[in-house]
CHARMM internal coordinates of N, CA and C (Angstrom, degrees):
IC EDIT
DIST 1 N 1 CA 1.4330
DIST 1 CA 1 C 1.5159
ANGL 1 N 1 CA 1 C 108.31
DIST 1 C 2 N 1.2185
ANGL 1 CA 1 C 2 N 117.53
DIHE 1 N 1 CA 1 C 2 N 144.42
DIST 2 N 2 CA 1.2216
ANGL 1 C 2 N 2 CA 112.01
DIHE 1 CA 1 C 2 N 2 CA 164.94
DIST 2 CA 2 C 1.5562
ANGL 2 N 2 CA 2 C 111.20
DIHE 1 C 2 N 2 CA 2 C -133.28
DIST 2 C 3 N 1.3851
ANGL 2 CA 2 C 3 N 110.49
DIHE 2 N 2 CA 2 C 3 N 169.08
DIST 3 N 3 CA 1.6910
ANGL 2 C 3 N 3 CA 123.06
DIHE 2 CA 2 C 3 N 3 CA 172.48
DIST 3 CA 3 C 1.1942
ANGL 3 N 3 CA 3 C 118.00
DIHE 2 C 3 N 3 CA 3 C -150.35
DIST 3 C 4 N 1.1700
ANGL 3 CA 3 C 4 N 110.50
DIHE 3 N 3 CA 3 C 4 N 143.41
DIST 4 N 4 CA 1.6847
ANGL 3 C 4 N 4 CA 116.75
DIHE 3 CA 3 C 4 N 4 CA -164.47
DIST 4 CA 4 C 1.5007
ANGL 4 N 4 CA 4 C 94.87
DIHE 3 C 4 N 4 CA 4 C -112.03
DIST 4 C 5 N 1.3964
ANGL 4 CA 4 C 5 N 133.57
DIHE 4 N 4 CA 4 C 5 N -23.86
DIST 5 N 5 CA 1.3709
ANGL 4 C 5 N 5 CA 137.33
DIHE 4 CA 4 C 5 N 5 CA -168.69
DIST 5 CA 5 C 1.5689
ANGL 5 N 5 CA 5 C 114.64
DIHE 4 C 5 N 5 CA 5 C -118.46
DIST 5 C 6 N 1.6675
ANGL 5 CA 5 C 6 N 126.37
DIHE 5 N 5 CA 5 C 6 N 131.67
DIST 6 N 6 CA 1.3369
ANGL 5 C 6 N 6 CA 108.21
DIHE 5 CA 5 C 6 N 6 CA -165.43
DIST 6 CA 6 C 1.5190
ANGL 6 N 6 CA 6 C 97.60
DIHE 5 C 6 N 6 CA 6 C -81.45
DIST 6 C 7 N 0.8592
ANGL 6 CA 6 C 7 N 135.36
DIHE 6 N 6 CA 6 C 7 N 17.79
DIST 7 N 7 CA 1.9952
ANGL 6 C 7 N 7 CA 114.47
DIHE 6 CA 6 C 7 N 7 CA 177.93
DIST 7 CA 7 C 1.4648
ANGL 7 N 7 CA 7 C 83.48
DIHE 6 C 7 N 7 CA 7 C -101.78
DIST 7 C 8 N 1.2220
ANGL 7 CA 7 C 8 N 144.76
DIHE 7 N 7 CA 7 C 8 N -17.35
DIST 8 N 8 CA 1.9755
ANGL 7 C 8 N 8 CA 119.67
DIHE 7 CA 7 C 8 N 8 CA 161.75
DIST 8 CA 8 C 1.2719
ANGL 8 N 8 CA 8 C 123.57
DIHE 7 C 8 N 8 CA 8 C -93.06
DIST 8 C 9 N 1.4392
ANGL 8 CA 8 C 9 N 114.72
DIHE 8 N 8 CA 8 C 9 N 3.77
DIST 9 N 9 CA 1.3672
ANGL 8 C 9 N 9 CA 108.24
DIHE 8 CA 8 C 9 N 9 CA -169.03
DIST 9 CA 9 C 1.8946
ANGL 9 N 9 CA 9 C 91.30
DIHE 8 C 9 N 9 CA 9 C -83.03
DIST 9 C 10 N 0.9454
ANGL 9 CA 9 C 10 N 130.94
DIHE 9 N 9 CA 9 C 10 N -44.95
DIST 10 N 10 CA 1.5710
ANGL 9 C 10 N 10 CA 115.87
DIHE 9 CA 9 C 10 N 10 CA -179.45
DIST 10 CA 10 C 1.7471
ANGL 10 N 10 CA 10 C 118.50
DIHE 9 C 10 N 10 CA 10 C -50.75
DIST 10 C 11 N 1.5473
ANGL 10 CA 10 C 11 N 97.89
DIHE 10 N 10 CA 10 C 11 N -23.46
DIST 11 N 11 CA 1.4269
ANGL 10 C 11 N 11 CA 97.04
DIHE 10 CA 10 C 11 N 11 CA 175.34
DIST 11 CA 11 C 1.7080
ANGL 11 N 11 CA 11 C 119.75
DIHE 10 C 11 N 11 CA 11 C -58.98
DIST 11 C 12 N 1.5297
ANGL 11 CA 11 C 12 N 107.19
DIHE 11 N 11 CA 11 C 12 N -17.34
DIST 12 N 12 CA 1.9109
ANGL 11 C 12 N 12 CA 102.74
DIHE 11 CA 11 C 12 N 12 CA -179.20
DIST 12 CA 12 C 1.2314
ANGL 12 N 12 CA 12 C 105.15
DIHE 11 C 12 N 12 CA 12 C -84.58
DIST 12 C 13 N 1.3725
ANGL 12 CA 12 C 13 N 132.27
DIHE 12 N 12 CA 12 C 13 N -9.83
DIST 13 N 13 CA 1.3887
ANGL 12 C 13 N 13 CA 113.24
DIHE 12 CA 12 C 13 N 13 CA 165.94
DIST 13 CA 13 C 1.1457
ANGL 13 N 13 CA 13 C 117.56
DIHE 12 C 13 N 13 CA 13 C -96.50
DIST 13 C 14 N 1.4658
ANGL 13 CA 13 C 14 N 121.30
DIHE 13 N 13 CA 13 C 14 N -4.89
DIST 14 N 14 CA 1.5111
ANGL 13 C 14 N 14 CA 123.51
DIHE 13 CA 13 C 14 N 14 CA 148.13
DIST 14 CA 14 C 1.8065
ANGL 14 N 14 CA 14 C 127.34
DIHE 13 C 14 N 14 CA 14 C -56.67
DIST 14 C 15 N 1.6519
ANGL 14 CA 14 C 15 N 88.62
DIHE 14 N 14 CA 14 C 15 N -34.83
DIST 15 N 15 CA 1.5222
ANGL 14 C 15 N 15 CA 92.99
DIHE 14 CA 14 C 15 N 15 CA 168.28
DIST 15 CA 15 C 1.3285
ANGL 15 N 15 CA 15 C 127.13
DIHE 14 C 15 N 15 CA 15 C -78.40
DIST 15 C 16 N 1.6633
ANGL 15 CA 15 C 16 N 119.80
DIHE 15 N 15 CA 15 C 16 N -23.80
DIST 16 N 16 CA 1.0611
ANGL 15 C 16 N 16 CA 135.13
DIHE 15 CA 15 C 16 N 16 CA 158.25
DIST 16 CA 16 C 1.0555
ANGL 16 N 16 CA 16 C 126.26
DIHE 15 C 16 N 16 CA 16 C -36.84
DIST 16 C 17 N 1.7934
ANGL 16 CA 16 C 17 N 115.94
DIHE 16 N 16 CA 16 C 17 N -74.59
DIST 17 N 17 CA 1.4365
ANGL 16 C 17 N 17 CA 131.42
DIHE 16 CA 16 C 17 N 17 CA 179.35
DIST 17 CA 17 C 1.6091
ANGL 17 N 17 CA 17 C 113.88
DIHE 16 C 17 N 17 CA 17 C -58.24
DIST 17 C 18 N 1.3532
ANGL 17 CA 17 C 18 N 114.59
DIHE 17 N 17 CA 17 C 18 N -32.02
DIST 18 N 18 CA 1.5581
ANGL 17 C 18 N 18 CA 120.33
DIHE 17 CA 17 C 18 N 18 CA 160.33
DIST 18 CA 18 C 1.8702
ANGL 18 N 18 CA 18 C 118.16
DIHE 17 C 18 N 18 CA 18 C -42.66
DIST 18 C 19 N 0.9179
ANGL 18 CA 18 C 19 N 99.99
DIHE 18 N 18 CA 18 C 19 N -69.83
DIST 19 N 19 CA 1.7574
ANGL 18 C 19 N 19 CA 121.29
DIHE 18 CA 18 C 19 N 19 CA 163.83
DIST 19 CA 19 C 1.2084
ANGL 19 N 19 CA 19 C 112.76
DIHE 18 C 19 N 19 CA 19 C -33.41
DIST 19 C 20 N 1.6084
ANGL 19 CA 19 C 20 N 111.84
DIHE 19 N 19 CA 19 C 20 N -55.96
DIST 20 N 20 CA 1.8248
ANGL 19 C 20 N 20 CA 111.91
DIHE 19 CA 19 C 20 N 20 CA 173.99
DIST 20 CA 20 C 1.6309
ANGL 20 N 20 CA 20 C 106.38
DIHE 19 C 20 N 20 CA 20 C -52.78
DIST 20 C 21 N 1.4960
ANGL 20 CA 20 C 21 N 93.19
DIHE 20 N 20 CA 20 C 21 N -63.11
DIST 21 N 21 CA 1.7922
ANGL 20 C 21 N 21 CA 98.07
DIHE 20 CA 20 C 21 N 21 CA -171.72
DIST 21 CA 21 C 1.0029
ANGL 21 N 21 CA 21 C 118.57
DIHE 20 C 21 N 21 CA 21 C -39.63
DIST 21 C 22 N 1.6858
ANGL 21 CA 21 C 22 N 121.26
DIHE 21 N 21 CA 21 C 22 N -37.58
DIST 22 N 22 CA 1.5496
ANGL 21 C 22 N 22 CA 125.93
DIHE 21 CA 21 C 22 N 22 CA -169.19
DIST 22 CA 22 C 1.6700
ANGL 22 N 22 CA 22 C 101.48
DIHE 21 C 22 N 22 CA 22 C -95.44
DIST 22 C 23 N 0.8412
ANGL 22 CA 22 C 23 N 106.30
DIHE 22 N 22 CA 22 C 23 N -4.54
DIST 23 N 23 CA 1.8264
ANGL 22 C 23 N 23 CA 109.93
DIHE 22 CA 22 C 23 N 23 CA 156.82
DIST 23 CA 23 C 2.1162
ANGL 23 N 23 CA 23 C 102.92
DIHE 22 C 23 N 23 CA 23 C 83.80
DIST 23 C 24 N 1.5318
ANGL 23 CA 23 C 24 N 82.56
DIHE 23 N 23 CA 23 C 24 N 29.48
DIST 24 N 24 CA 1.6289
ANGL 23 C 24 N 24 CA 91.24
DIHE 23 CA 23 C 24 N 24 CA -172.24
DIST 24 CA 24 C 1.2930
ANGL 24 N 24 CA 24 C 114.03
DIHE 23 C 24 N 24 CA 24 C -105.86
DIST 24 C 25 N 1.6776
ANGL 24 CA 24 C 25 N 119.12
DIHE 24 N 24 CA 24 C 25 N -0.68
DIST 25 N 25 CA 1.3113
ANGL 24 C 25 N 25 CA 115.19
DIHE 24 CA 24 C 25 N 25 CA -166.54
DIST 25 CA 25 C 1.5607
ANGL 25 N 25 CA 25 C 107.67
DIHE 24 C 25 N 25 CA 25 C -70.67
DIST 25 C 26 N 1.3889
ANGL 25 CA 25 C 26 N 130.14
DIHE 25 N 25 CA 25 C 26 N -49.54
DIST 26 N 26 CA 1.5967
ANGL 25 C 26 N 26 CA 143.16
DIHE 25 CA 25 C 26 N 26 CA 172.19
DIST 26 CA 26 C 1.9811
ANGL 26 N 26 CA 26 C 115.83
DIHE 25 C 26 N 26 CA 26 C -18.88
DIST 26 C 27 N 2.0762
ANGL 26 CA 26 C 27 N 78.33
DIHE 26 N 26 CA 26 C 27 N -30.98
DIST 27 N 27 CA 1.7360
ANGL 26 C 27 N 27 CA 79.68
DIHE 26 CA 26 C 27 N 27 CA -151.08
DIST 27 CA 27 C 2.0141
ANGL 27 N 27 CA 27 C 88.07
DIHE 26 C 27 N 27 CA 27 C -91.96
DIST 27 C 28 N 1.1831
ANGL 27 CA 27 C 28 N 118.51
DIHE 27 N 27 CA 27 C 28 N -19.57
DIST 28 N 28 CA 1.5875
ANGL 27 C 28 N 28 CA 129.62
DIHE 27 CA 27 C 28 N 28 CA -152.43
DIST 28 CA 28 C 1.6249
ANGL 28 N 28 CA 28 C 106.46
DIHE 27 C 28 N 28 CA 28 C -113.45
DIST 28 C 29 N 1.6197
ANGL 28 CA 28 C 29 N 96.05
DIHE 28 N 28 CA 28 C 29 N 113.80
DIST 29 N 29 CA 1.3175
ANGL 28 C 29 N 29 CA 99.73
DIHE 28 CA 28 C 29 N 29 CA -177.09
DIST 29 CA 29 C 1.8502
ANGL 29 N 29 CA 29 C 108.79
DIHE 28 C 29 N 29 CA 29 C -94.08
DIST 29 C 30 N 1.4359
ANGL 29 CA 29 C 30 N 103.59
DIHE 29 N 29 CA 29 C 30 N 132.73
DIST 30 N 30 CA 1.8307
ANGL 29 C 30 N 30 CA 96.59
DIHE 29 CA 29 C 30 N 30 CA -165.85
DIST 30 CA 30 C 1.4595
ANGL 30 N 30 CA 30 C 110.31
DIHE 29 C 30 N 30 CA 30 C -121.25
DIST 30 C 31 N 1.3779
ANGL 30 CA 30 C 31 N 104.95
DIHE 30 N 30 CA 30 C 31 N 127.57
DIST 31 N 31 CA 1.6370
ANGL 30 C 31 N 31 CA 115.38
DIHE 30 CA 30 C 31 N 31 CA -179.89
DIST 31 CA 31 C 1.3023
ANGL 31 N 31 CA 31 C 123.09
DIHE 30 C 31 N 31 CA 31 C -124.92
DIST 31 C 32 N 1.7446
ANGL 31 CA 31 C 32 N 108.77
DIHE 31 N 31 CA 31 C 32 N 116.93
DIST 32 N 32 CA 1.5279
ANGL 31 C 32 N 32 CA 95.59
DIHE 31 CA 31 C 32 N 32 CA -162.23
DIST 32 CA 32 C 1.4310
ANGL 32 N 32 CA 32 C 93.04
DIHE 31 C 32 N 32 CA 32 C -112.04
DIST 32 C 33 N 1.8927
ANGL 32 CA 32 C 33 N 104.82
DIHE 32 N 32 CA 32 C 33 N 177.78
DIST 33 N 33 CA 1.6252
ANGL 32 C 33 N 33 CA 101.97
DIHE 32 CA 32 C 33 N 33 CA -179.49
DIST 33 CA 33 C 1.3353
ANGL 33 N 33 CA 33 C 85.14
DIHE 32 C 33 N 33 CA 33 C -172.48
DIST 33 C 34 N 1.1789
ANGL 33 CA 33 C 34 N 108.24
DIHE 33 N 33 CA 33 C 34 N -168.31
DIST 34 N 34 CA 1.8509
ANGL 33 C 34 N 34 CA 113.13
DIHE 33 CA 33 C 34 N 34 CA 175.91
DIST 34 CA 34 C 1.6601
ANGL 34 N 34 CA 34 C 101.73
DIHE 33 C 34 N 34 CA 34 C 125.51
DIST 34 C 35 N 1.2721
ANGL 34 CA 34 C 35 N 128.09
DIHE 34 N 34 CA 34 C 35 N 162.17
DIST 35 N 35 CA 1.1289
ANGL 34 C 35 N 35 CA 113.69
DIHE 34 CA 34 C 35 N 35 CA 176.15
DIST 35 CA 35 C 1.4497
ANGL 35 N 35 CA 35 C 128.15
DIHE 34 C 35 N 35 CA 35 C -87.57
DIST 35 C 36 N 1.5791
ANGL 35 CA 35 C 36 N 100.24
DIHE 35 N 35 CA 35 C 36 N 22.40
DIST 36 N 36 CA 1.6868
ANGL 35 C 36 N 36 CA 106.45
DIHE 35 CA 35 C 36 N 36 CA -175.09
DIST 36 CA 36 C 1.6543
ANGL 36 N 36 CA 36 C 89.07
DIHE 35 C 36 N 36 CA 36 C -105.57
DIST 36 C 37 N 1.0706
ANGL 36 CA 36 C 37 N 129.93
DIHE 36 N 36 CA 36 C 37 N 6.41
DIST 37 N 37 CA 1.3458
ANGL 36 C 37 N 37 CA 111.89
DIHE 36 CA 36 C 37 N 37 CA -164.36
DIST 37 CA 37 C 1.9997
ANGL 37 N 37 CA 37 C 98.01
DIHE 36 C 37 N 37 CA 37 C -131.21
DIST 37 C 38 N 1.7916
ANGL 37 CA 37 C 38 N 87.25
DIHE 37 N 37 CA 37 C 38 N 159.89
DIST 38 N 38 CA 1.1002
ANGL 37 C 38 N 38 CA 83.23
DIHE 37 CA 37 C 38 N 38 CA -173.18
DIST 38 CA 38 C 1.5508
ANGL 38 N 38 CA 38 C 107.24
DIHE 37 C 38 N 38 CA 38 C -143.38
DIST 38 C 39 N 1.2432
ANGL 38 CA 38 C 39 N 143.32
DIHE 38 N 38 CA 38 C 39 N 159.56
DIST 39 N 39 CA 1.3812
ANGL 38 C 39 N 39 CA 136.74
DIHE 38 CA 38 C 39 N 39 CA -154.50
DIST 39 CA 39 C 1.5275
ANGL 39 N 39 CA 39 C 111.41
DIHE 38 C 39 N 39 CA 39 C -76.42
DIST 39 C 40 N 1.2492
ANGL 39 CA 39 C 40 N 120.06
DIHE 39 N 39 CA 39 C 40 N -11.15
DIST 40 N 40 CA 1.7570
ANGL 39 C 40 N 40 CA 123.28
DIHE 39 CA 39 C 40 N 40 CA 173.45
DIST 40 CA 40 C 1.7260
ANGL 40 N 40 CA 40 C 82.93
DIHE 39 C 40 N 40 CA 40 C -93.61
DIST 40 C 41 N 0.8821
ANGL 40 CA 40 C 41 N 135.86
DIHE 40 N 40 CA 40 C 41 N -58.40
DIST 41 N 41 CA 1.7274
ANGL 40 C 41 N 41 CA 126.68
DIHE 40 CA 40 C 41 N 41 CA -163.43
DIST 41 CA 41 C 1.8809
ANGL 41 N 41 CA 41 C 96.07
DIHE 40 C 41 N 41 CA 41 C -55.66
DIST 41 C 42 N 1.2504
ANGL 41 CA 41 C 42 N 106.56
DIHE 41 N 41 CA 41 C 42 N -46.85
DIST 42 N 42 CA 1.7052
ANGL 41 C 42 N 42 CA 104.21
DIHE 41 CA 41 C 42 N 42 CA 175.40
DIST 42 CA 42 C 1.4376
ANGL 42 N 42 CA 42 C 110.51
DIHE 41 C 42 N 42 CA 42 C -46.79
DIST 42 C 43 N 1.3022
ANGL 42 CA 42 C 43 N 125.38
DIHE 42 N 42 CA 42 C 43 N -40.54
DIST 43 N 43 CA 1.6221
ANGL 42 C 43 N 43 CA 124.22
DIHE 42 CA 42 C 43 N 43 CA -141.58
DIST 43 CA 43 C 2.0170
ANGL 43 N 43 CA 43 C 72.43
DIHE 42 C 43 N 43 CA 43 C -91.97
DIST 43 C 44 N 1.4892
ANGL 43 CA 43 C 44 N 93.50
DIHE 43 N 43 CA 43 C 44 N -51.56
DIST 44 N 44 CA 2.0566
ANGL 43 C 44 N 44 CA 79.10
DIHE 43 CA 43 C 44 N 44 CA -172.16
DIST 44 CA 44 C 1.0947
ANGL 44 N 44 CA 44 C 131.21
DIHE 43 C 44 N 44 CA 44 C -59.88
DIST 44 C 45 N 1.1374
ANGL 44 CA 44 C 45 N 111.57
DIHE 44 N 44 CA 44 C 45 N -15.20
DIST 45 N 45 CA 1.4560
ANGL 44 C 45 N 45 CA 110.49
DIHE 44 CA 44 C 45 N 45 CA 175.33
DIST 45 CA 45 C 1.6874
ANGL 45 N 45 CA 45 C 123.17
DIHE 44 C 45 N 45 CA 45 C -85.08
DIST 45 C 46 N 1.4625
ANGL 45 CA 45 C 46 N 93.46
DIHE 45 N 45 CA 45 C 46 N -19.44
DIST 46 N 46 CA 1.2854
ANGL 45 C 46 N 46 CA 107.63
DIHE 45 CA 45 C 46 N 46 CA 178.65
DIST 46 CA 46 C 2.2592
ANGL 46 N 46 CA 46 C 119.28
DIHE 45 C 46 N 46 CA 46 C 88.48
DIST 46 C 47 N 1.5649
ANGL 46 CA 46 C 47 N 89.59
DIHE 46 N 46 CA 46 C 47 N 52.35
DIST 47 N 47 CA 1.0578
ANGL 46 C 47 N 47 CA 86.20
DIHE 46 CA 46 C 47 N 47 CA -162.80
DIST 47 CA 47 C 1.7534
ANGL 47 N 47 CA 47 C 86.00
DIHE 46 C 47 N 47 CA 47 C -103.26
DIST 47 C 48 N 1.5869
ANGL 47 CA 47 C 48 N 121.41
DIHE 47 N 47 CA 47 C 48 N 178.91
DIST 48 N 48 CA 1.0024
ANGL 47 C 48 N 48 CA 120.22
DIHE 47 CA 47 C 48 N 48 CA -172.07
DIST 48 CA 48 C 1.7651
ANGL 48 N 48 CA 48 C 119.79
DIHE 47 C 48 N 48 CA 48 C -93.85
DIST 48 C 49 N 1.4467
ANGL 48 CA 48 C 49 N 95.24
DIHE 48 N 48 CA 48 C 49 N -33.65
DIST 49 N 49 CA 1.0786
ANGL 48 C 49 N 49 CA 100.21
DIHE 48 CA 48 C 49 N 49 CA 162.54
DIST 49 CA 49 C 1.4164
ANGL 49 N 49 CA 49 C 122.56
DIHE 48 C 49 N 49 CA 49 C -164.70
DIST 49 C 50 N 1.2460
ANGL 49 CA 49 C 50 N 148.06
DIHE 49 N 49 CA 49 C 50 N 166.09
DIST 50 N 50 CA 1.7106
ANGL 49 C 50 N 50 CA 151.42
DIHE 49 CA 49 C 50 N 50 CA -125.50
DIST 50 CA 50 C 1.5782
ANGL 50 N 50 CA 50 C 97.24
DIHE 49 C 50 N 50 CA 50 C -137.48
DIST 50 C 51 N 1.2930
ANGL 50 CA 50 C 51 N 126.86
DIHE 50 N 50 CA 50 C 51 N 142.20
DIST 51 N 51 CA 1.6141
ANGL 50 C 51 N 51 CA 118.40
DIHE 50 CA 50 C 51 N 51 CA 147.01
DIST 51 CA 51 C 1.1371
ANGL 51 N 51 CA 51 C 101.76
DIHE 50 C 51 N 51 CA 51 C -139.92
DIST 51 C 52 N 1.6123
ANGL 51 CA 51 C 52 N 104.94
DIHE 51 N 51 CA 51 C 52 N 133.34
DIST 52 N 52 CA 1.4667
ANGL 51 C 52 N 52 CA 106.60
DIHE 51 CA 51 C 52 N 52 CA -173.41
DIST 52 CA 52 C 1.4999
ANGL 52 N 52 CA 52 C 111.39
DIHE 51 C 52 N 52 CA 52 C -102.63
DIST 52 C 53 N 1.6999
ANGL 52 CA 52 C 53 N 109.97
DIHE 52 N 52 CA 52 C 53 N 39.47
DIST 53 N 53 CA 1.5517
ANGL 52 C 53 N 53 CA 128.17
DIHE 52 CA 52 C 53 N 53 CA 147.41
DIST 53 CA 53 C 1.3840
ANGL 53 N 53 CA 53 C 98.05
DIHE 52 C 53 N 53 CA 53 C 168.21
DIST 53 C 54 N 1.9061
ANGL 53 CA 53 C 54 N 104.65
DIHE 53 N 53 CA 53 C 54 N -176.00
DIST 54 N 54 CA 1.7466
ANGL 53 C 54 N 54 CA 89.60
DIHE 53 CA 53 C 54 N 54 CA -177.35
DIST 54 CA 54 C 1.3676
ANGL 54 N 54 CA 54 C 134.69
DIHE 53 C 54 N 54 CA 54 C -63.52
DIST 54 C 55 N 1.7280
ANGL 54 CA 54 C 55 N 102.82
DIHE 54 N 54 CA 54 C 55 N -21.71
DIST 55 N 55 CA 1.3880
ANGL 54 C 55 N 55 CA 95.46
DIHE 54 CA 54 C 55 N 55 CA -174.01
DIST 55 CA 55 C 1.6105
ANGL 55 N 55 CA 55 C 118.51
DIHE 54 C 55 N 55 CA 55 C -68.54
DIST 55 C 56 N 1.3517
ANGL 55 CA 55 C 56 N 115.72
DIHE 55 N 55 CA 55 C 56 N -24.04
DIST 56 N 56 CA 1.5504
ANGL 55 C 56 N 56 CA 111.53
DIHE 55 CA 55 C 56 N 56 CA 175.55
DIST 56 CA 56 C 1.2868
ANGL 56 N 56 CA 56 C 107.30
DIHE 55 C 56 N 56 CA 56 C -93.45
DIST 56 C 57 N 1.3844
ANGL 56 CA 56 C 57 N 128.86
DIHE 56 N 56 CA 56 C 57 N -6.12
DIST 57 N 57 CA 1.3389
ANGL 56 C 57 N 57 CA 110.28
DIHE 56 CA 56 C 57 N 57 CA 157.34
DIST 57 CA 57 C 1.2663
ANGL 57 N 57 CA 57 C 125.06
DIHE 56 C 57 N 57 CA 57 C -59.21
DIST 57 C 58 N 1.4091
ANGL 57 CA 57 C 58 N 113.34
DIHE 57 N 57 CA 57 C 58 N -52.57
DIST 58 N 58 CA 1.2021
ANGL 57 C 58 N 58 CA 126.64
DIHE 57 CA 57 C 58 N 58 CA 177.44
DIST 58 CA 58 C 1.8675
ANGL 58 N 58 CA 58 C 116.10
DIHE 57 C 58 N 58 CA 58 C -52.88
DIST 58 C 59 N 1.2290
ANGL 58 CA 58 C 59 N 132.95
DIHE 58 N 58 CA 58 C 59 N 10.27
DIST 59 N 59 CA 1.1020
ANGL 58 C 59 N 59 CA 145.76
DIHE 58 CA 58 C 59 N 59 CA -126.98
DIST 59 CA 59 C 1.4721
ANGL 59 N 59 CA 59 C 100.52
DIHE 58 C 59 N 59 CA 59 C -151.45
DIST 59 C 60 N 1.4701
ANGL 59 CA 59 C 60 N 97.22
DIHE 59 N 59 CA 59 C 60 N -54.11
DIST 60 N 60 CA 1.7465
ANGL 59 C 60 N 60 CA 108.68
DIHE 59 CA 59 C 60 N 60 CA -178.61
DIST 60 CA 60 C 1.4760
ANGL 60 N 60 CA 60 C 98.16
DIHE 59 C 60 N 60 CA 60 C -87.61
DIST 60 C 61 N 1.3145
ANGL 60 CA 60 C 61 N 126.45
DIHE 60 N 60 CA 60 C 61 N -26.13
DIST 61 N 61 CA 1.4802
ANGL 60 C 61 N 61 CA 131.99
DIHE 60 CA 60 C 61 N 61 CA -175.84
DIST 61 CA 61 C 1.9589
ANGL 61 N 61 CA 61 C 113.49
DIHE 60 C 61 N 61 CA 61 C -60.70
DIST 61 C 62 N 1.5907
ANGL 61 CA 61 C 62 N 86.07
DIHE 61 N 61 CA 61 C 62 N -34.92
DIST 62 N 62 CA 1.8214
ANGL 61 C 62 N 62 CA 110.82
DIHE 61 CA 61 C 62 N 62 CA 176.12
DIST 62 CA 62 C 1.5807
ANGL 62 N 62 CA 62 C 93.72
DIHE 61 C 62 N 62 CA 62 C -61.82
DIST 62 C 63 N 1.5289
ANGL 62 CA 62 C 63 N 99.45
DIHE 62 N 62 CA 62 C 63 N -74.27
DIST 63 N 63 CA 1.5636
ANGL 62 C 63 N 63 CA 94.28
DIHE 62 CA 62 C 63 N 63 CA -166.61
DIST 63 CA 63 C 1.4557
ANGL 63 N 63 CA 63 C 117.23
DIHE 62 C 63 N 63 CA 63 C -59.97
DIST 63 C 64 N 0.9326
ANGL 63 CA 63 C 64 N 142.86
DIHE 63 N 63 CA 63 C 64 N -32.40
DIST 64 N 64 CA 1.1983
ANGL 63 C 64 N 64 CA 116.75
DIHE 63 CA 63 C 64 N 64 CA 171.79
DIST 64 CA 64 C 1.8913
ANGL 64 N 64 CA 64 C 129.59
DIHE 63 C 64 N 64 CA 64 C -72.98
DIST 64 C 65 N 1.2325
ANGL 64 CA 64 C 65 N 94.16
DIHE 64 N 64 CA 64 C 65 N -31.30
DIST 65 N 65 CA 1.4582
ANGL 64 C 65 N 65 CA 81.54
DIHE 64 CA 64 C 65 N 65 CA 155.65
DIST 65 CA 65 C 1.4513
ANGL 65 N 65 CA 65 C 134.03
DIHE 64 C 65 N 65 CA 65 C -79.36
DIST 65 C 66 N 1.2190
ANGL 65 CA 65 C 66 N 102.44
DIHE 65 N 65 CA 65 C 66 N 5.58
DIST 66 N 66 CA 1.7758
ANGL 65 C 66 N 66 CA 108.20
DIHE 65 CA 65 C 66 N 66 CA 174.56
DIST 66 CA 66 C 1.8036
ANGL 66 N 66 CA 66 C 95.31
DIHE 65 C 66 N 66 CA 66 C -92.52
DIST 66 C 67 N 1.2848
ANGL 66 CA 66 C 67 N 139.19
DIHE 66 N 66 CA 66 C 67 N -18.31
DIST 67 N 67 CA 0.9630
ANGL 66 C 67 N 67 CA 157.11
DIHE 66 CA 66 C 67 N 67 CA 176.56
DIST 67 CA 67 C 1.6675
ANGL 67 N 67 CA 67 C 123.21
DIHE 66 C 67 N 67 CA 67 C -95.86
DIST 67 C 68 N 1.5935
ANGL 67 CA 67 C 68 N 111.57
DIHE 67 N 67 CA 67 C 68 N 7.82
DIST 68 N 68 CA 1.3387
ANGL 67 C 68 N 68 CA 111.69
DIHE 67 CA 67 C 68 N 68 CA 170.23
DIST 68 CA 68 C 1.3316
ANGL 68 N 68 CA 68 C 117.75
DIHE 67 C 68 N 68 CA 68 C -109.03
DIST 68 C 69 N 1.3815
ANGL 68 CA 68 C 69 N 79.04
DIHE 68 N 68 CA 68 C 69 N -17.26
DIST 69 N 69 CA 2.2300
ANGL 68 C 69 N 69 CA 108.31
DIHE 68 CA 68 C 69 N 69 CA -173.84
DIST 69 CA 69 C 1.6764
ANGL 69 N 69 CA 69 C 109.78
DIHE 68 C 69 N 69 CA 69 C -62.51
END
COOR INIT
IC SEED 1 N 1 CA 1 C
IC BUILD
């Protein structure tokens, strides 16, 4: 997920806690970024992993699928 504006960035841990409820979080790996967000707001929300632009998204996107295998 990403957000460029801080009044949506609280919305991904809304999408988060949704995912738990529906018993889907286990299966869904989640990576947020945007310029409202920041890598301690990632870890609190409980996201899996942070890029603090595309190129390390694309980076953290590697590792975790080397990590689902």
């Amino acid at each position: 997920m990403s957000a460029l504006l801080t009044t949506t960035a609280p919305l991904m841990k809304s999408v988060i806690d949704e995912l738990k409820i529906k018993g889907l979080r286990s299966s869904v790996r989640i990576m947020v970024g945007g310029g409202a967000v920041t890598r301690e707001f990632a870890n609190k929300i409980g996201a899996d992993a942070y890029g603090v632009d595309a190129i390390e998204a694309v980076e953290e996107a590697k590792r975790l699928l080397r990590k689902s295998y």
